[in-house]
Each structure stands twice: as C-alpha cells, then as structure tokens.
TORTIVO-978133 format. One record per residue (C-alpha): residue number from 1; x, y, z; residue in three letters. Coordinates in Angstrom, 1 decimal. Layout:
REM residues N
REC  NUM  X  Y  Z  ALA
...
***
This chain:
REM residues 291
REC  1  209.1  222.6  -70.4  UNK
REC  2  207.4  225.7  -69.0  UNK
REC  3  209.1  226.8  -64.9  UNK
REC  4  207.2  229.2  -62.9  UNK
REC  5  207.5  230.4  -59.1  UNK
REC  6  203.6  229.8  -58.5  UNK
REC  7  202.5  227.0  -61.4  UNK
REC  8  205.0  224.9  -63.3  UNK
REC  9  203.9  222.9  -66.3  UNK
REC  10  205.2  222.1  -69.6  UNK
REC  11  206.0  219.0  -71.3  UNK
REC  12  209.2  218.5  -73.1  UNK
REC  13  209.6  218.6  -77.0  UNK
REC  14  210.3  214.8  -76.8  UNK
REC  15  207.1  214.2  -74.6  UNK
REC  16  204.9  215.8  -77.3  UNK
REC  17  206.3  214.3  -80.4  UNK
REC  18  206.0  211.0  -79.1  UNK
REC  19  202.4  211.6  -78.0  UNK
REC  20  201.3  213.4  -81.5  UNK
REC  21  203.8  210.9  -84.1  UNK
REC  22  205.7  208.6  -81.9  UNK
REC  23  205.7  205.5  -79.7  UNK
REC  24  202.8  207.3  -77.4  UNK
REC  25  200.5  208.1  -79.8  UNK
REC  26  198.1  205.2  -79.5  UNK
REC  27  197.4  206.8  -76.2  UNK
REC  28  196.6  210.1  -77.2  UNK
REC  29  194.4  208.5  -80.2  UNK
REC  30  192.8  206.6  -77.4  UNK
REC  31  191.6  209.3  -75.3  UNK
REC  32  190.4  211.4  -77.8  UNK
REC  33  188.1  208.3  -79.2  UNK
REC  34  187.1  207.9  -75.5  UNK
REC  35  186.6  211.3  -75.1  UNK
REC  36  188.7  211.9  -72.0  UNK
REC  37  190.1  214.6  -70.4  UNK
REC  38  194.0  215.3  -71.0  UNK
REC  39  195.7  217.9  -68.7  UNK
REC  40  199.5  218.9  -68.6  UNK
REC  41  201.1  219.2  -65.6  UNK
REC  42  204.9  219.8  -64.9  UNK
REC  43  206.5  216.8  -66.7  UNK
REC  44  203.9  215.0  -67.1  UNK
REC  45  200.6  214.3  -68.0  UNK
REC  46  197.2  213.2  -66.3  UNK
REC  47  194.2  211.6  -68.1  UNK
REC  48  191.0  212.3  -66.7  UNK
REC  49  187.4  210.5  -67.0  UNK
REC  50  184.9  213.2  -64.5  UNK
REC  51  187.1  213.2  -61.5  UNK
REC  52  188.9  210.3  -61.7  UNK
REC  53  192.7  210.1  -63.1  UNK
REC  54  192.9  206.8  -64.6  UNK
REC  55  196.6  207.6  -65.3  UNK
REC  56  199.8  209.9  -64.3  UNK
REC  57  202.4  209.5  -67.2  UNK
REC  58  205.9  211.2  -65.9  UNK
REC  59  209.1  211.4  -68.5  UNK
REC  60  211.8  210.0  -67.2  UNK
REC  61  215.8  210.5  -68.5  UNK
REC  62  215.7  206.8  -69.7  UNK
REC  63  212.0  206.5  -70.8  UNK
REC  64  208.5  207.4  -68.6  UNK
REC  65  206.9  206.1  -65.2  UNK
REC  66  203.2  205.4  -64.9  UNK
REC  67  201.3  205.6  -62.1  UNK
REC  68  196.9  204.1  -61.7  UNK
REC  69  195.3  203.9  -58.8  UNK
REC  70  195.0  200.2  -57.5  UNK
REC  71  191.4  200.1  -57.1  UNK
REC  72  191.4  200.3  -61.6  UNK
REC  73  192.9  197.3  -61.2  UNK
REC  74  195.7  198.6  -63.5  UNK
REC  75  197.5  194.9  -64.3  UNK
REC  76  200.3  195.2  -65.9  UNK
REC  77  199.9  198.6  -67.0  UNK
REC  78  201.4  199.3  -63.6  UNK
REC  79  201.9  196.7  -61.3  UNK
REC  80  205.0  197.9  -59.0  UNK
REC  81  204.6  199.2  -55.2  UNK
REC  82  201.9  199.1  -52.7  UNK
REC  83  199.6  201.2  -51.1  UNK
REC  84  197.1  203.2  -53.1  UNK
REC  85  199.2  203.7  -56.5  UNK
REC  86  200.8  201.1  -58.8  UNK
REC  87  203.7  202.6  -60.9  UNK
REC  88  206.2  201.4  -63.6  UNK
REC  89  208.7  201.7  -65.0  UNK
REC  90  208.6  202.6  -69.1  UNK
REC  91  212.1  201.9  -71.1  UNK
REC  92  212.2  203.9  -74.1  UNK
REC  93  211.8  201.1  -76.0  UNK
REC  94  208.9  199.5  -74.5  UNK
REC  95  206.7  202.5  -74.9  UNK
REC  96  205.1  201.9  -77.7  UNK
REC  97  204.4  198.2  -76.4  UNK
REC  98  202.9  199.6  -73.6  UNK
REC  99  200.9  202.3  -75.0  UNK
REC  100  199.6  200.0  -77.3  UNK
REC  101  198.4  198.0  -74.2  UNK
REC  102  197.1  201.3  -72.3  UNK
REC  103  194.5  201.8  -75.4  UNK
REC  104  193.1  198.4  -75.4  UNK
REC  105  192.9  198.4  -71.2  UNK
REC  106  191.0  202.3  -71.3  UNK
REC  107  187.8  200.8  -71.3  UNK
REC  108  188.2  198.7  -68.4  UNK
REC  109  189.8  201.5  -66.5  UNK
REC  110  187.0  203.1  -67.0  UNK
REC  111  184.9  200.8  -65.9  UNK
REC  112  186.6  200.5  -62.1  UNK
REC  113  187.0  204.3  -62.2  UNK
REC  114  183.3  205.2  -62.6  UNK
REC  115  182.3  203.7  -59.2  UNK
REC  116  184.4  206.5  -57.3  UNK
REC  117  183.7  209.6  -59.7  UNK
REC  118  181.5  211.8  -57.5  UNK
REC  119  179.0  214.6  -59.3  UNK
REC  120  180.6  217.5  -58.9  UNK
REC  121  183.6  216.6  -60.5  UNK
REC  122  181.7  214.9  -63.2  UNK
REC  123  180.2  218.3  -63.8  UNK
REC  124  183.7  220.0  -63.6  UNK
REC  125  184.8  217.3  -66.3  UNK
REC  126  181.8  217.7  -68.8  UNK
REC  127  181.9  221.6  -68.2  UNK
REC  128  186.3  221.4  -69.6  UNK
REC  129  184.9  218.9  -72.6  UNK
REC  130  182.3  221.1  -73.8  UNK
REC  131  184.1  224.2  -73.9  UNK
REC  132  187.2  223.4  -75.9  UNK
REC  133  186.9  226.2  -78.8  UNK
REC  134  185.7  229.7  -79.0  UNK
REC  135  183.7  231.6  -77.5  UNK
REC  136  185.2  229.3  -74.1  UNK
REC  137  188.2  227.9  -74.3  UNK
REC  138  189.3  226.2  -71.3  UNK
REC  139  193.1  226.2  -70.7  UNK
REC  140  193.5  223.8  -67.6  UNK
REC  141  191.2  222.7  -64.5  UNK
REC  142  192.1  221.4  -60.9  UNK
REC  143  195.1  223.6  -60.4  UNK
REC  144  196.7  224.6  -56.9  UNK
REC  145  199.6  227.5  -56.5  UNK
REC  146  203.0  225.9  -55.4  UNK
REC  147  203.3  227.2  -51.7  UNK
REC  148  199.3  228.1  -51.7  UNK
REC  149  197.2  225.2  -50.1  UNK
REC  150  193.7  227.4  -50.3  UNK
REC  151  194.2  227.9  -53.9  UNK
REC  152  193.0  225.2  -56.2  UNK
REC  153  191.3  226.8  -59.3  UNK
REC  154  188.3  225.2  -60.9  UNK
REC  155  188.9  226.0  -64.4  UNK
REC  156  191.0  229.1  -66.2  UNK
REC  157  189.4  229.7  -69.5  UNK
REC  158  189.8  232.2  -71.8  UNK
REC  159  186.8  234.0  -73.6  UNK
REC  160  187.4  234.7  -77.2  UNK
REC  161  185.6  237.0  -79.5  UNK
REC  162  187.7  237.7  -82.7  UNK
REC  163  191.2  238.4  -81.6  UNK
REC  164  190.1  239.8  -78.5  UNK
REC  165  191.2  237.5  -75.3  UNK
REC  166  189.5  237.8  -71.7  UNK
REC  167  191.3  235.9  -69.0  UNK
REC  168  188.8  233.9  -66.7  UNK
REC  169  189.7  232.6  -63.3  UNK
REC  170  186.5  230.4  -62.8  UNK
REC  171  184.9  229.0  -59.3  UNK
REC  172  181.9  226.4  -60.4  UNK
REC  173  178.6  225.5  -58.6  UNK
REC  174  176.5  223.4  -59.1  UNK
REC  175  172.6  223.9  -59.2  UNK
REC  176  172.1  221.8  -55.7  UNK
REC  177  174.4  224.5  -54.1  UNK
REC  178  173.3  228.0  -55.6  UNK
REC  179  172.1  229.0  -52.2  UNK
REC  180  172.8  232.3  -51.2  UNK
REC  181  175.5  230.8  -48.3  UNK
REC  182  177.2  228.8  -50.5  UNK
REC  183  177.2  231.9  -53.0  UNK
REC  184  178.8  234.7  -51.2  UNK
REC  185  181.6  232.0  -50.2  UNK
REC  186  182.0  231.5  -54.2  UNK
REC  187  182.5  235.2  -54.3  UNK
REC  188  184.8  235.3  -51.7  UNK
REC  189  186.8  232.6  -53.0  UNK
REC  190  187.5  233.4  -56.1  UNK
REC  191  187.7  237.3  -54.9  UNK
REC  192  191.2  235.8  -53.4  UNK
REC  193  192.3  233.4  -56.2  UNK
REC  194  192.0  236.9  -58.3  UNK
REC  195  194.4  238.7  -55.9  UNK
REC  196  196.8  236.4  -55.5  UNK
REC  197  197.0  235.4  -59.4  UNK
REC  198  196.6  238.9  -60.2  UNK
REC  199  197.9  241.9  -57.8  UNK
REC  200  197.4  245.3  -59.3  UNK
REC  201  195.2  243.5  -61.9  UNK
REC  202  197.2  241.8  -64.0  UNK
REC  203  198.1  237.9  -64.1  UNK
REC  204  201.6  237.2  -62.8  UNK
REC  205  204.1  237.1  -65.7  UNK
REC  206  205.2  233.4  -64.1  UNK
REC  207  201.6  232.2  -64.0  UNK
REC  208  201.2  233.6  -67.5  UNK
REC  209  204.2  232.0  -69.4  UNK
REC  210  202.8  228.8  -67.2  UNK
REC  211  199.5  229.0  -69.5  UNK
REC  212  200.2  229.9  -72.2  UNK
REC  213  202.6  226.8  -72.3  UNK
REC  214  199.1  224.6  -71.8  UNK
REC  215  197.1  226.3  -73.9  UNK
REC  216  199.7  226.3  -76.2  UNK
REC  217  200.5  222.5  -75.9  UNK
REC  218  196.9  221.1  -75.6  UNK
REC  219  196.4  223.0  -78.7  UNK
REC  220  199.2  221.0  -80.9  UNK
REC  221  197.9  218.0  -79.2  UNK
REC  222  194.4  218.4  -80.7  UNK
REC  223  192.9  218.6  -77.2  UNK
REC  224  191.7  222.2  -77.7  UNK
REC  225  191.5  225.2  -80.4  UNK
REC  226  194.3  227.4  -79.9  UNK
REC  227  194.4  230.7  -78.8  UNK
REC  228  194.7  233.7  -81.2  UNK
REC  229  197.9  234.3  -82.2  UNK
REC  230  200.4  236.5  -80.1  UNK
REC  231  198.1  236.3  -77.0  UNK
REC  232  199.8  237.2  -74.0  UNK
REC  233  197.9  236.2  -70.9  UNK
REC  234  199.8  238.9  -68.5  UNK
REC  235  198.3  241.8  -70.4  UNK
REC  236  194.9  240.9  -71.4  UNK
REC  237  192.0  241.7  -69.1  UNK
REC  238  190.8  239.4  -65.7  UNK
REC  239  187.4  238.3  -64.7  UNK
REC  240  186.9  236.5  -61.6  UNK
REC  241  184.0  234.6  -62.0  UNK
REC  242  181.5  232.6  -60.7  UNK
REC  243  179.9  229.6  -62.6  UNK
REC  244  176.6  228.4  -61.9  UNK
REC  245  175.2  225.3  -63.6  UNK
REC  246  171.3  225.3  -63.9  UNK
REC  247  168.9  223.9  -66.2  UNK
REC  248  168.0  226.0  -69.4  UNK
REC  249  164.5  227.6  -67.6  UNK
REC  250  165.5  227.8  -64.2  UNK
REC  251  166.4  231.5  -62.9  UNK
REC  252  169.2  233.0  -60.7  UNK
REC  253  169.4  236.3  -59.3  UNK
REC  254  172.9  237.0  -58.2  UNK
REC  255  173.6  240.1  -56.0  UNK
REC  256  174.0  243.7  -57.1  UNK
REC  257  177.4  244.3  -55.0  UNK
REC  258  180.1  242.3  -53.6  UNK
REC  259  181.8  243.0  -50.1  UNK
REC  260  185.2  242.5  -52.2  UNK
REC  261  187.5  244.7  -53.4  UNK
REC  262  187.4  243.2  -56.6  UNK
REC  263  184.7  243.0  -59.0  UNK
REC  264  182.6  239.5  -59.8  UNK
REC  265  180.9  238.1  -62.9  UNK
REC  266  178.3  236.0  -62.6  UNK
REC  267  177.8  232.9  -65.6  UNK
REC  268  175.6  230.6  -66.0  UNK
REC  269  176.5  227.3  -67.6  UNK
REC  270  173.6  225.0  -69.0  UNK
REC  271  172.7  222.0  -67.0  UNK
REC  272  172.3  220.1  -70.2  UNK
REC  273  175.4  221.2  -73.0  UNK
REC  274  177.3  222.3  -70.4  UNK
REC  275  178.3  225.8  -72.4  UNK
REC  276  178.3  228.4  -71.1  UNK
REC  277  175.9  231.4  -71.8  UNK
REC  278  177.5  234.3  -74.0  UNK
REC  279  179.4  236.7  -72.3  UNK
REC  280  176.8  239.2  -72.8  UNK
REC  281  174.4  237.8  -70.7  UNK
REC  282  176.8  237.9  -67.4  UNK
REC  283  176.0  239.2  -64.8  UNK
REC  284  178.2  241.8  -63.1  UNK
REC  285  178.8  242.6  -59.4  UNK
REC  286  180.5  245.7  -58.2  UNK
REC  287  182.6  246.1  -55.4  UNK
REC  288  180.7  247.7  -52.2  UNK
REC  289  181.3  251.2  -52.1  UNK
REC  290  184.4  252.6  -50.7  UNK
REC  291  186.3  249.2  -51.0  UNK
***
C-alpha cells in the first residue's frame, strides 16, 4: 500500500487479489454490472453511486470492517453502532459469505441512497464513469490533502494521446453556475490546488507515487484503462483546469487572462456524454502580465 506526506492510498496485495479472484469478488463483479463508482483510498475502498457512498470496506489484520450509512438501511450488511454509520466486523472467513450478500443487497442500497444524491455530485459521478479510457482517463475524484482542509480536488485525470501523458488537476462546474462570479473563483481555486500539488511546476514526488498507485490499481481491477507504460506523474506536464459542463450548442466564452500566477485551461464537458471535448479545443488563459 502506497504512503505519502500529503495523499496516502494504496490497497494491499491481499486486498486486490481477493477483490479480482478471491472471497471479494462478487463485489467487485457487482459494481461493475451496476455500474458504480470504485475509488481507493488508504486501506480501503469506497463504492460510489453519484454522490453517495453506499459502502467503506477497510482491511483489517484478521479480515475487513464495513461501514453504510444508516439511512441505506444497511441490515445485516452492517448492523453494529449508532449514530449515522453502521459498521462490522468481517472474519476472513466470512468474507465471501458476506460479499455474496453485499451483491444481492446493491440494488436496494441504491434505492435508499438515491433520495440524498444531490446534482452536482451526480454530475461529478457520471463525468469519472464516462471518462475511464483514453483520450481522459480519470485517476481518482473527491480527494483532500492530509493537513490541507481547502484542498478537495474534483477529479485528477490524465490526458492521453499516444504515449504522451498530461497531468490534469480538474475543478468542475456545472452549466447552472458558469457565471462569470462563480468563474473567476473556479480559477482561483484550482490556481491554488496547482501550487500546492505542484511548486516550481512539477507534481510532488509523494502525491505522484500516491497516483500512480490508483491508477495503477483501478487499472488491474478493471475499473479503468491503464496508463502508458513507464508513466511517471512527477515529470509529465500540469494543467490546472477548469471544467464546464454545458449542453452540445450552448456557448462559453472564458476570459483571455487570469489574475494568477499560473496559467488556466478552460474544458468543456458535454452535458449529455459527459466527455470531454478534445484537448485541442481548450481554451487557454494566460497569467496577467507581470505575474
């Protein structure tokens, strides 16, 4: 499992096999089929449907702990505790019991989740499903630097074209809030996140090795295509960008120049697929002079 100063995550070697040929694999069958949302964290593992997590699987020395929000109405899939979370407790050799019971429960989860999933992270969702192989591949979504509470990343994603790899740090917007307020605080936002992922200009080795070790893992869990071979993230270019989500004929004029000292790319994402437009047709926004 993957350490790192700023963002730690990783699974271990026994997490993965028994998710891709072991006692967890019904549960890694099942969300594919459901087509949900599988991010790796530090130890563990959260499944997403739009922006709900339906569950937190953690490895544990003697087996794994699962955690659902009470208002899924979780049963026995986690029944322990009080409050807003229901956990328990996974021997190593009920997990396959269990995860047998997780896939045939999904649907209900689903169910109780969808009357608390909220639009834009139903966009933010859709947006990570639909661009899970070249030319956008996205790596992880929903991230926050360990000792950095203003720092929660939308999405990094990397743009691919041959063996080329761009780095993309990515703040989204949605249609309803393309205003020119909530715009320059987009740029201004993600203007940070690029400095404090990437001084001088290149990614932090620690938030590098970090994911890579996603992208890396999601790839051999079939959640996404992998990225080229040999790519390290700490030396390939940055874009901060902004993501704007629009339908097909609708326009959007960003501005010429940014009051950063970084430069900001400007994507649109289609309302309706979800992909983003080609990398050509960004828009690019300079630094203001003298910065």
């Amino acid at each position: 499992m993957a350490s790192s100063t700023l963002l730690g995550r990783g699974l271990s070697e026994r997490f993965l096999i028994d998710l891709t040929r072991g006692d967890l694999e019904p549960l890694l069958e099942s969300v594919k089929a459901r087509r949900l949302d599988l991010q790796i964290r530090g130890g563990y593992l959260n499944v997403y449907d739009g922006r709900a997590s339906l569950l937190k699987l953690e490895e544990t020395p003697a087996g794994y702990r699962a955690t659902i929000h009470h208002k899924y109405e979780p049963g026995d899939l986690a029944s322990d505790g009080s409050g807003d979370y229901r956990t328990r407790t996974i021997p190593a050799d009920e997990a396959a019991r269990w995860a047998n019971d997780f896939a045939q429960t999904l649907p209900r989860l689903q169910e109780q989740a969808a009357e608390f999933d909220k639009d834009e992270g139903r966009d933010e969702f859709e947006i990570a499903m639909a661009n899970r192989a070249p030319p956008i591949v996205v790596i992880d979504r929903q991230t926050r630097l360990s000792g950095h509470r203003r720092s929660q990343m939308d999405l990094y994603a990397a743009a691919i074209e041959g063996d080329v790899v761009t780095l993309l740090l990515v703040e989204l917007k949605r249609q309803a809030a393309a205003n020119p307020t909530d715009v320059y605080a987009a740029v201004k936002q993600i203007a940070d996140y690029a400095e404090l992922h990437a001084p001088g200009g290149h990614l932090r080795e620690d938030i590098a090795t970090s994911l890579e070790t996603i992208a890396e893992q999601r790839a051999r869990l079939g959640l996404i295509e992998p990225l080229p071979a040999d790519t390290r993230l700490a030396s390939v270019p940055i874009r901060a960008v902004v993501a704007i989500e629009l339908p097909a004929a609708e326009r959007f004029t960003p501005p010429d120049v940014v009051a950063q000292p970084q430069e900001v790319w400007f994507a649109r994402v289609d309302q309706e697929t979800h992909r983003f437009q080609p990398t050509s047709a960004w828009y690019r926004c300079a630094p203001a002079a003298g910065r």
